[in-house]
C-alpha positions as CSV (number, residue, x, y, z in Angstrom):
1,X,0.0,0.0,0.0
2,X,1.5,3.5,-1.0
3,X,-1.2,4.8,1.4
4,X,-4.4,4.3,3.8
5,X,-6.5,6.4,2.2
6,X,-6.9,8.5,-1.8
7,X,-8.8,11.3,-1.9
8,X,-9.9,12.5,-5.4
9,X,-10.7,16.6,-5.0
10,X,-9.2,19.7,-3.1
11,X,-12.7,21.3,-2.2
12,X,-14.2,22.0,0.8
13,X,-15.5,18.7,1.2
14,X,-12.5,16.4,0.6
15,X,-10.3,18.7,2.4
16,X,-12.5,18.4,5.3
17,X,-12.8,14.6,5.2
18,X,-8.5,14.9,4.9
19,X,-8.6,16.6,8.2
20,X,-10.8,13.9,9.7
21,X,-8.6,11.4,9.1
22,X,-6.0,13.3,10.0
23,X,-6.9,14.2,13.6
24,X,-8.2,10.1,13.5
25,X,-4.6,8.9,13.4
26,X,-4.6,8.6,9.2
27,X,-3.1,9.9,6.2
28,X,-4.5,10.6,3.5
29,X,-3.3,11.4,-0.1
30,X,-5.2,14.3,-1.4
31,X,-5.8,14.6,-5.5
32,X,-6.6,17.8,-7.1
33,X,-6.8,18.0,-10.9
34,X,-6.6,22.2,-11.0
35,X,-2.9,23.8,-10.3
36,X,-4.6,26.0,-7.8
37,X,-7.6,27.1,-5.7
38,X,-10.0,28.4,-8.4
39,X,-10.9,31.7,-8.0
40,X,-14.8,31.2,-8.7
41,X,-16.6,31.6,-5.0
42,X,-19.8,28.7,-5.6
43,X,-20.7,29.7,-2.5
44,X,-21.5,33.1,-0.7
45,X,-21.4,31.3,2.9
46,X,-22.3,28.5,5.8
47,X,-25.8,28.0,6.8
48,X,-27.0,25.1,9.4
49,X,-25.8,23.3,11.6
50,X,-22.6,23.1,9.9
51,X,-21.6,26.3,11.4
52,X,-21.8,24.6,14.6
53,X,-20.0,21.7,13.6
54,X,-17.4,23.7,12.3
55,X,-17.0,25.5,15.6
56,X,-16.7,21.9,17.4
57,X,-13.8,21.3,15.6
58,X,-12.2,25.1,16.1
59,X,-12.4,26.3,12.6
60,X,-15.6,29.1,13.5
61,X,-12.8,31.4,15.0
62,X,-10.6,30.9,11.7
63,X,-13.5,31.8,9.3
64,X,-15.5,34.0,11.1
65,X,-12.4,36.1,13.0
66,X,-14.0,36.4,16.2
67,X,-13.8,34.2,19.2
68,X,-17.5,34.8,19.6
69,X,-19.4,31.5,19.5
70,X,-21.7,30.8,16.4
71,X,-25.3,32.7,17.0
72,X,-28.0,31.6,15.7
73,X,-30.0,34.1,12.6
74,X,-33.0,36.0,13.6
75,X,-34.4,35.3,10.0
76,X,-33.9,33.3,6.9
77,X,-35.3,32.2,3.5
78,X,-37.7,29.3,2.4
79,X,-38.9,29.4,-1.0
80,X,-38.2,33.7,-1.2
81,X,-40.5,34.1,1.3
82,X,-39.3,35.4,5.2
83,X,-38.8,33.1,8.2
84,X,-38.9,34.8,11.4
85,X,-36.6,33.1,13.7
86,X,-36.5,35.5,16.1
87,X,-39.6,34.1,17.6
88,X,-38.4,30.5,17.9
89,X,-37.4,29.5,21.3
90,X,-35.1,27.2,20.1
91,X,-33.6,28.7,17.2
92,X,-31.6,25.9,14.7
93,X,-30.7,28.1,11.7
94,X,-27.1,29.4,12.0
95,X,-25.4,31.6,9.3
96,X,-22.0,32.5,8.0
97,X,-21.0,35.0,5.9
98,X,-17.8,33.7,4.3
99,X,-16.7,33.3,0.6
100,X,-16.2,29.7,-0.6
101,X,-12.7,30.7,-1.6
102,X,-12.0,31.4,2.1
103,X,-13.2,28.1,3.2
104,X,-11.2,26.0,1.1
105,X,-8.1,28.3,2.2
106,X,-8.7,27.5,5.9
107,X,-9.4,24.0,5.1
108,X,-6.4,23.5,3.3
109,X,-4.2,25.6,6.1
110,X,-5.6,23.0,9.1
111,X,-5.2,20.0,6.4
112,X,-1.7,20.9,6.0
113,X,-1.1,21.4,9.8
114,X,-2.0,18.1,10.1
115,X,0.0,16.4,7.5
116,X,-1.8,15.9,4.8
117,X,0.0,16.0,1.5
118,X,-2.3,17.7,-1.4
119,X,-0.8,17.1,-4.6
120,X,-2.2,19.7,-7.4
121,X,-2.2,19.2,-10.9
122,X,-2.7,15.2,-10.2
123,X,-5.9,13.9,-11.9
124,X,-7.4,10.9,-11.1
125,X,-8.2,8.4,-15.1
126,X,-8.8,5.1,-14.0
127,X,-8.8,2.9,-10.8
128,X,-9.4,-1.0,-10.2
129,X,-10.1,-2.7,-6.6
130,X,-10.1,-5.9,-5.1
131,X,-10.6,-7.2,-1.7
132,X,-7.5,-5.8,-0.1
133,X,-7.2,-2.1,-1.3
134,X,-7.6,0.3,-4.7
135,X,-5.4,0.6,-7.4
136,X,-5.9,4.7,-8.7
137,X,-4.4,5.3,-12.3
138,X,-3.6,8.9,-12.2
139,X,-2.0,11.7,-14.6
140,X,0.2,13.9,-13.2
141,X,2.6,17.5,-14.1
142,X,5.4,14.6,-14.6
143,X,3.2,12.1,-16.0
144,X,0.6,9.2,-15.5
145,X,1.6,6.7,-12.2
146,X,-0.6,4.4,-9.7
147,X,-1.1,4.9,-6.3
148,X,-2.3,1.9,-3.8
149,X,-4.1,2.8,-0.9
150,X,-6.7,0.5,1.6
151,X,-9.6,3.1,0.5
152,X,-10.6,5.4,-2.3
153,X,-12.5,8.7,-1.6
154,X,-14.8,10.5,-4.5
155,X,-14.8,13.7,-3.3
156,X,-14.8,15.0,-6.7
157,X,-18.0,17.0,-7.7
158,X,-21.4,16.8,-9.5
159,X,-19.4,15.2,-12.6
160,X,-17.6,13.0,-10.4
161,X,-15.1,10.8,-12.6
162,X,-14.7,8.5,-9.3
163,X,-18.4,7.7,-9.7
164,X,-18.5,7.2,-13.2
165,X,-15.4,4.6,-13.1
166,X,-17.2,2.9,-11.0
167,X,-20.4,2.6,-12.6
168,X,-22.9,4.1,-9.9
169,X,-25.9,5.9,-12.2
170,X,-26.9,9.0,-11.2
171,X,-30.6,9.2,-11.4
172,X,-32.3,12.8,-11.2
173,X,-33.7,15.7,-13.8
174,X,-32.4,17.8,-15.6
175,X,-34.1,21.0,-16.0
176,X,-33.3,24.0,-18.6
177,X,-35.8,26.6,-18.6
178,X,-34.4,28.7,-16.3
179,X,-31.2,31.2,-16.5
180,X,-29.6,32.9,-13.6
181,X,-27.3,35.6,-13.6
182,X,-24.8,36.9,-11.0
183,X,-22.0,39.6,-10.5
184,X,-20.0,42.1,-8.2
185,X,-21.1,45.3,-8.5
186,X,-21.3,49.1,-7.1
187,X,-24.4,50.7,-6.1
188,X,-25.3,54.4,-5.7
189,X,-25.0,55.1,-1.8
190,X,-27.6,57.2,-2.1
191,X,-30.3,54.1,-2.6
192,X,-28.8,52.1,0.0
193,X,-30.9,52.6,2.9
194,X,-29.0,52.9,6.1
195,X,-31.4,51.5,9.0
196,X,-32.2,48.3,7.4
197,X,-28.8,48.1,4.7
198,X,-31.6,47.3,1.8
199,X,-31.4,48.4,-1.4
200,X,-34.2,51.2,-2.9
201,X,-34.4,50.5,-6.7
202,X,-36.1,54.0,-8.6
203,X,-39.4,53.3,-9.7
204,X,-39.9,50.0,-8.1
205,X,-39.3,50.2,-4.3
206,X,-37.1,49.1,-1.0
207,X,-35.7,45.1,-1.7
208,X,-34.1,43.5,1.8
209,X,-30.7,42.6,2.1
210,X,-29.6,38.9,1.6
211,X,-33.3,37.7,0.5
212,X,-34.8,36.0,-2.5
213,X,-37.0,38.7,-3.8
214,X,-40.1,36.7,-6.5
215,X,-41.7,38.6,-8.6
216,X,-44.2,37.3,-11.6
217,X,-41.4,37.8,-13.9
218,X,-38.2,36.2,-12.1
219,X,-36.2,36.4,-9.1
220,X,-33.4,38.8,-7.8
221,X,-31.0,39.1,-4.7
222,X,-29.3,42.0,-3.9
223,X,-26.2,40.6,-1.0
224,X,-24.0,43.5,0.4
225,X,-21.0,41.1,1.4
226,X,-18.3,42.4,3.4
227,X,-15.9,41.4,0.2
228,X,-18.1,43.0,-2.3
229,X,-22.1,43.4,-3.2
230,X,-23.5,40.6,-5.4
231,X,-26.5,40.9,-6.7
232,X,-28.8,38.0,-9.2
233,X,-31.5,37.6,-11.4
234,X,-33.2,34.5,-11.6
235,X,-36.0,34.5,-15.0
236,X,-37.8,31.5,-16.8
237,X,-37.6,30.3,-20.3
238,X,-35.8,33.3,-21.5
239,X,-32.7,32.2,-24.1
240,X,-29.4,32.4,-22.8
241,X,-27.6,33.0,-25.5
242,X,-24.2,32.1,-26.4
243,X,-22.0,35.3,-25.6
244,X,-20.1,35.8,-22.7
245,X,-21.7,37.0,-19.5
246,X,-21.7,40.9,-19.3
247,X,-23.1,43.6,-16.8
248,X,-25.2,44.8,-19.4
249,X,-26.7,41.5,-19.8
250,X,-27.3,41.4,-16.0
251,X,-29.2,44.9,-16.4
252,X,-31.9,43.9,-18.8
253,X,-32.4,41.1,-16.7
254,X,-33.0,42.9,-13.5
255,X,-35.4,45.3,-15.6
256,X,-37.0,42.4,-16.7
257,X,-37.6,41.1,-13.4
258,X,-38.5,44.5,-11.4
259,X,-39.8,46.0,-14.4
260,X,-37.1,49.1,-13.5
261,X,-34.2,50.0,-14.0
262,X,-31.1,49.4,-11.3
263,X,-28.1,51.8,-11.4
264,X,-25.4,50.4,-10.7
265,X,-21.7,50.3,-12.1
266,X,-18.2,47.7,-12.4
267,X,-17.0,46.3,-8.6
268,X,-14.5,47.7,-6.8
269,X,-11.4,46.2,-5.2
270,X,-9.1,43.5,-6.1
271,X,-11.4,40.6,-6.7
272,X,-11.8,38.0,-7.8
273,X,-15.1,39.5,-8.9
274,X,-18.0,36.8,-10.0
275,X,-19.6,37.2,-13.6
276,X,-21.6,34.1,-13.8
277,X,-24.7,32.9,-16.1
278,X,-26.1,29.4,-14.9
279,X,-28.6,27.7,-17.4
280,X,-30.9,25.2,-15.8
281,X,-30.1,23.1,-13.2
282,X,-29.7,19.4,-11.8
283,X,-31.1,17.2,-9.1
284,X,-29.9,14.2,-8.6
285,X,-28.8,11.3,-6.2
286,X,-26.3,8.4,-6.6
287,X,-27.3,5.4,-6.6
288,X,-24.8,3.9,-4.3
289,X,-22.8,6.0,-2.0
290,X,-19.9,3.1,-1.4
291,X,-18.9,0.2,-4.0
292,X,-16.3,-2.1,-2.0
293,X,-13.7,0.2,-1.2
294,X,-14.5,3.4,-2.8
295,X,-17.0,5.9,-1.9
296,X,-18.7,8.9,-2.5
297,X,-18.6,11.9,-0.6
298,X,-20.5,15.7,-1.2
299,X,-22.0,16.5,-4.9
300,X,-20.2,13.7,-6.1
301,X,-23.0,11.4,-4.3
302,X,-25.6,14.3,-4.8
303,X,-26.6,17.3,-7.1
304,X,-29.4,19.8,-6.4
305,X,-30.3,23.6,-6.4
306,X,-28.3,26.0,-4.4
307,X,-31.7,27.6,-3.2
308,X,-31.3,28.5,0.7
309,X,-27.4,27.4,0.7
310,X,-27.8,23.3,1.8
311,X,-24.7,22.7,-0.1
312,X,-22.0,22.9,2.6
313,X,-24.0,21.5,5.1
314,X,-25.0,18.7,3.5
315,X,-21.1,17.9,2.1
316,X,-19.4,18.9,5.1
317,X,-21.7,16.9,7.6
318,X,-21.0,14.0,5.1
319,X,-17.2,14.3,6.1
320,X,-17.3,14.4,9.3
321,X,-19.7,11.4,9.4
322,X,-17.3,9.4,7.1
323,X,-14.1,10.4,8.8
324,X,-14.1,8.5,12.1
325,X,-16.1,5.4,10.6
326,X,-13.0,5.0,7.8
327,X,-10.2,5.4,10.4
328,X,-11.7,2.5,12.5
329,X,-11.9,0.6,9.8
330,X,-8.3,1.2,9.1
331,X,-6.9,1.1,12.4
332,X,-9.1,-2.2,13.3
333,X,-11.3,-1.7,15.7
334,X,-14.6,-0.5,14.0
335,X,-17.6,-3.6,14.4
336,X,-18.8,-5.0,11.5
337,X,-21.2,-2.7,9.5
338,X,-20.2,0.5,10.6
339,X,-18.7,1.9,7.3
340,X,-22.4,1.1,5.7
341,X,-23.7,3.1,8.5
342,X,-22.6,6.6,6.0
343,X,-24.7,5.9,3.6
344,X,-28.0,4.7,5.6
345,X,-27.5,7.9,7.6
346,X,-26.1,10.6,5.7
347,X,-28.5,9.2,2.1
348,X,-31.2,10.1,4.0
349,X,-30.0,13.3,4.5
350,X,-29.4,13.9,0.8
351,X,-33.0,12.7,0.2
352,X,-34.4,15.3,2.5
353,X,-32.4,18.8,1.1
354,X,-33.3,17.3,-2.7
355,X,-36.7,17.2,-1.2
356,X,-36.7,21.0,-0.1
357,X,-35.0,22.7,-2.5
358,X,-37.6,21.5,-5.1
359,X,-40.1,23.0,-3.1
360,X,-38.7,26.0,-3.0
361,X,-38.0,25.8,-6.3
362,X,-41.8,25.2,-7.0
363,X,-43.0,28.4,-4.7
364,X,-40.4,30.9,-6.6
365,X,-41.4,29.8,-10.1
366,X,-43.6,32.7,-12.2
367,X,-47.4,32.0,-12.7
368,X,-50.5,33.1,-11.0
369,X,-51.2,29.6,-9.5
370,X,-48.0,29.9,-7.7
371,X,-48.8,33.4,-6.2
372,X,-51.5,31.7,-4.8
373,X,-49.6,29.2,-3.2
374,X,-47.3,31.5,-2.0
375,X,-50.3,33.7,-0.7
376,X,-51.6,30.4,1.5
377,X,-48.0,29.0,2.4
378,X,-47.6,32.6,4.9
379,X,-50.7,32.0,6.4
380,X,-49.1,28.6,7.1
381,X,-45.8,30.1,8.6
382,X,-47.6,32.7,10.9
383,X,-47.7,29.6,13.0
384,X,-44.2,29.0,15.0
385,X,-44.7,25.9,14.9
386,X,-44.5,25.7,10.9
387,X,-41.4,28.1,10.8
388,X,-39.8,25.7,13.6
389,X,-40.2,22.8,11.2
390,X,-39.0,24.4,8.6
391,X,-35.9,26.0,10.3
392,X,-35.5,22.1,11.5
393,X,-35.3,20.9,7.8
394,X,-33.4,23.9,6.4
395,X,-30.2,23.3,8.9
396,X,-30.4,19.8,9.1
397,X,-31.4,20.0,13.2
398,X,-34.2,17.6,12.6
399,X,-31.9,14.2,11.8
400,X,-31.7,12.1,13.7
401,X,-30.0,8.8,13.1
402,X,-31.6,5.7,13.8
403,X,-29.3,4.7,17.2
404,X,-30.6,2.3,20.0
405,X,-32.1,3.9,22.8
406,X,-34.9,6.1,23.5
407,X,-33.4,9.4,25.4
408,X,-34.3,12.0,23.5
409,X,-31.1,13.4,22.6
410,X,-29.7,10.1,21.3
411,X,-29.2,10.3,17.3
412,X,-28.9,13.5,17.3
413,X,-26.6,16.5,17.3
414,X,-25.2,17.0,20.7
415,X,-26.6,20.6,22.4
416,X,-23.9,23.3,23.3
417,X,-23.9,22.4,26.9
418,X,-21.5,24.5,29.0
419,X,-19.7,22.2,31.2
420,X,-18.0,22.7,35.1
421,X,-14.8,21.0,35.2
422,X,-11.6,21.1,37.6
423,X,-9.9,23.3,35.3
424,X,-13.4,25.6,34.9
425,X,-16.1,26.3,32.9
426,X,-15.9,25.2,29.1
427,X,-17.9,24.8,26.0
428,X,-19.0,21.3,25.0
429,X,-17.2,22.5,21.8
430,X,-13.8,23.1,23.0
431,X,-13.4,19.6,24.3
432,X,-14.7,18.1,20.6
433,X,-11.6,20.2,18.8
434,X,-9.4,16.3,19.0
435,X,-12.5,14.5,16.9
436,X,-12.4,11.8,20.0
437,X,-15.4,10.3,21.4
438,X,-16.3,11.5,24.5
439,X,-17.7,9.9,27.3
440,X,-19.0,13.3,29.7
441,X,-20.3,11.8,32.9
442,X,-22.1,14.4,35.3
443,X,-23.6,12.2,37.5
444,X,-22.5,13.2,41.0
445,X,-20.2,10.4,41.8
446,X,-18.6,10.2,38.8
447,X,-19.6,6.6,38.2
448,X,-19.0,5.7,34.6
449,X,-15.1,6.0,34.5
450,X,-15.5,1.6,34.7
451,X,-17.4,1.3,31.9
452,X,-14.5,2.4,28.9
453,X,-12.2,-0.4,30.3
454,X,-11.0,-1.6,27.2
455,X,-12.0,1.3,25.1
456,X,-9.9,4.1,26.9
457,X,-7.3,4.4,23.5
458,X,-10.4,5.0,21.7
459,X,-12.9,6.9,23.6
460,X,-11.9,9.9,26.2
461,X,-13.4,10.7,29.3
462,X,-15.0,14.2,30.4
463,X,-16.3,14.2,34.6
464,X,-17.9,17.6,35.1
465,X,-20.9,19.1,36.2
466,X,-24.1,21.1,34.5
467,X,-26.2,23.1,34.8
468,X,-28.1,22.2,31.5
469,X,-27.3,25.7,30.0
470,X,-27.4,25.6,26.1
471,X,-30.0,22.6,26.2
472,X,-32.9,22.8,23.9
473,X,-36.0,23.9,25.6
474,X,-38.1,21.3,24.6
475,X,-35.8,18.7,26.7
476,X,-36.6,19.6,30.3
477,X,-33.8,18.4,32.8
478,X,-30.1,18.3,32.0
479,X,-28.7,14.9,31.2
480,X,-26.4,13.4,33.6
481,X,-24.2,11.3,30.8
482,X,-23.9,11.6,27.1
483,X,-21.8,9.4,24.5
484,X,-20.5,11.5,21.7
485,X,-19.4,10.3,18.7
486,X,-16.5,12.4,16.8
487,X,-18.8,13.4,14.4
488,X,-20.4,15.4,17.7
489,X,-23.9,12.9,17.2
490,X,-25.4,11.5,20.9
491,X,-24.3,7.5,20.2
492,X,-26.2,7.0,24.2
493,X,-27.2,10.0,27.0
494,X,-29.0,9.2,29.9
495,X,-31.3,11.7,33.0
496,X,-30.5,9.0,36.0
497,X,-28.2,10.3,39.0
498,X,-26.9,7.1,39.3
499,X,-27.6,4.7,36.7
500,X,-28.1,1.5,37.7
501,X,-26.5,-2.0,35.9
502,X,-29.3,-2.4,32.8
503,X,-29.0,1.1,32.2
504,X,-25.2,0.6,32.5
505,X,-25.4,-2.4,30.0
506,X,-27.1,-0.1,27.4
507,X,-24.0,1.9,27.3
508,X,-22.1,-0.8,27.0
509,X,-24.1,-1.8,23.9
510,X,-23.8,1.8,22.6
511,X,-19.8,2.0,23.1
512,X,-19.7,-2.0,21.4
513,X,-21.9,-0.6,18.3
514,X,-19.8,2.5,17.2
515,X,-16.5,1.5,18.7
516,X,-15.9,-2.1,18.6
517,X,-15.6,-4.9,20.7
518,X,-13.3,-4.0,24.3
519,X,-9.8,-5.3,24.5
């Protein structure tokens, strides 16, 4: 074996899963078929839980450049119509403002911190497997060569070449009766307005900052970034045309859709400066997420519309979720099944964002019919209870993985508990920054320290204390144990002061079914 582990693609995704396997005790070989990081931002940001995740592994302070914890947003998007979080006593829908392009650059900073070797310019052609590792083919500055490694990652985009050499279809739709357009541009200060930071477009009226705006004749988004204001329009069955993208071109098309006129003139700064048109769009889902040894990880397992930002969370949450499963089945130790256990728990995931993003897609399309529905749907969200649902699905709070046991909190994403320990008080997500399972026992005699005989080189111990501060409202109580996973997922938690031997056999279970066996 040249190496454990090949991953095919430099993004966000595959550098993530690197780091994971990094901090597991693995490393990886990371492929990247462009000379550098592309200067095209895909995405404008971070939006659900993934913020949180990121900030359990100590990458929030990197992108966001405060030592703040994540908050959560007061308001949000479904479908260009307003969510008002503000209102939710549990609030699920975080948000960060922070240029693709950045991301990869403080992905690729912590991968290389931790070893990982990236190799740019290497593109993967070909690859063969049998039951003891992968054979990669792959053509490089100096020429083709093989690598051999135990595992082979596809983190390699929508037009994945791992997933086509391996056969997996790609079922979905195809749909081309759309065309979006997006650039950096300047505004007049004078229609900027400076209580709410939304824009005032002559002759048509104030639009909000950072919102899908419908109207019959298309969409628009007018995104004062910190790095420069972006602005789209979104129309239907208009021709694209074959030229290359131009700021007049984006004009017409935000008079078309506003019926007026936008001022508004070449960006500023250094760039790089977007100046995109996007005709139609995808939605699909792979098959298969694993074939023996190789796997699929992020839009090379599944395609859909950008529509309220799922991208990232979706991709990233699949990394973390792959990382710790693949290192115990390198090192040895993971129980039989486990490595499955990505794609029953993360495909479900991908089903659910495909899901909502074509439903938002459905209540931003042009037509009177879907004015109506759009007219019914906020009757609908003036009940919390409907935005809470949605704010669930949007950020991905409402998985939960299908784990024995009935607490609750098991399955899903641990809360941000703030925990008293002999050193002081601390954030649940300053002890996660290693990727180790944690066993946190707050029972008041600190009685599971006997249970992880066997298991203490593979899962740490936390004894502390609680107060039950940054637990979800709904959950009365503060737990008095909690398994974590190093993907930050409740494996086992339970309420009892001093649990007694069945409930102490449960854990047992729990630590035997993500962990492996003692020794």
């Amino acid at each position: 074996m040249t190496t454990d582990v090949v991953i095919a693609g430099a993004g966000p995704n595959g550098l993530m899963l690197a780091c994971e396997l990094s901090l597991a005790g693995v490393r990886p070989i990371v492929l990247e078929r462009l000379n550098g990081q592309t200067k095209e931002n895909r995405a404008n940001g971070l939006v659900g839980q993934v913020v949180r995740a990121l900030d359990r592994r100590g990458l929030h302070e990197r992108l966001s450049g405060s030592a703040e914890p994540p908050r959560p947003s007061p308001g949000f998007v479904f479908g260009a119509m307003p969510l008002d979080l503000g209102r939710l006593d549990d609030n699920p829908m975080y948000g960060l403002a922070v240029p693709q392009r950045r991301i990869e650059q403080v992905l690729e900073e912590r991968a290389l911190e931790l070893g990982v070797e990236i190799r740019r310019g290497h593109e993967l052609t070909g690859l063969s497997q049998d039951e003891d590792g992968v054979t990669a083919e792959i053509a490089g500055p100096e020429g083709p060569y093989r690598l051999r490694s135990r595992y082979l990652v596809g983190a390699d985009g929508g037009r994945s070449a791992t997933r086509k050499l391996c056969g997996i279809g790609f079922p979905g739709v195809t749909r081309d009766d759309s065309v979006s357009r997006s650039a950096h541009i300047t505004v007049p200060a004078e229609l900027i307005d400076p209580a709410t930071g939304g824009l005032n477009v002559p002759g048509y009226g104030p639009i909000p900052p950072f919102m899908h705006h419908r109207t019959d004749h298309g969409m628009f988004v007018y995104a004062p970034f910190s790095t420069g204001t972006l602005v789209n329009a979104t129309e239907w069955n208009q021709d694209s045309g074959d030229e290359p993208m131009s700021l007049d071109e984006l004009r017409e098309s935000v008079r078309r859709v506003l019926g007026a006129d936008l001022p508004f003139g070449p960006p500023e700064g250094p760039g790089p400066h977007q100046l995109r048109r996007l005709s139609g769009g995808n939605t699909r889902l792979a098959e298969r997420f694993r074939v023996g040894r190789v796997l699929l990880l992020g839009d090379a397992a599944h395609v859909h519309s950008a529509i309220g930002g799922p991208g990232l969370n979706l991709g990233l949450q699949d990394a973390l979720n792959l990382g710790w499963k693949l290192a115990g089945e390198i090192h040895g130790w993971a129980p039989p099944g486990l490595l499955d256990t990505y794609e029953t728990e993360r495909r479900p995931a991908a089903e659910r964002v495909v899901m909502h993003t074509q439903a938002q897609a459905a209540l931003i399309a042009p037509g009177a019919e879907v004015t109506a529905l759009r007219v019914l749907f906020g009757e609908l969200l003036r009940d919390a209870r409907t935005t809470k649902h949605i704010a669930d699905m949007m950020s991905g709070a409402d998985i939960r993985y299908a784990l024995e046991g009935t607490h609750p909190l098991t399955g899903r994403p641990a809360p941000d508990l703030v925990l008293e320990t002999e050193t002081g008080s601390v954030r649940l997500a300053e002890l996660t920054r290693t990727a180790r399972p944690l066993l946190i026992d707050l029972t008041p005699d600190a009685a599971l320290a006997g249970v992880l005989d066997g298991r203490r080189d593979r899962v740490d111990l936390v004894t502390a204390k609680t107060s039950g501060e940054g637990l979800p409202t709904a959950l009365r109580g503060a737990p008095t144990a909690l398994l974590l996973r190093p993907d930050c997922y409740v494996a086992w938690a339970s309420d009892s002061l001093s649990p007694d031997a069945k409930e102490l056999d449960t854990l047992r279970t729990a630590l035997a079914s993500a962990f492996g066996a003692a020794r």
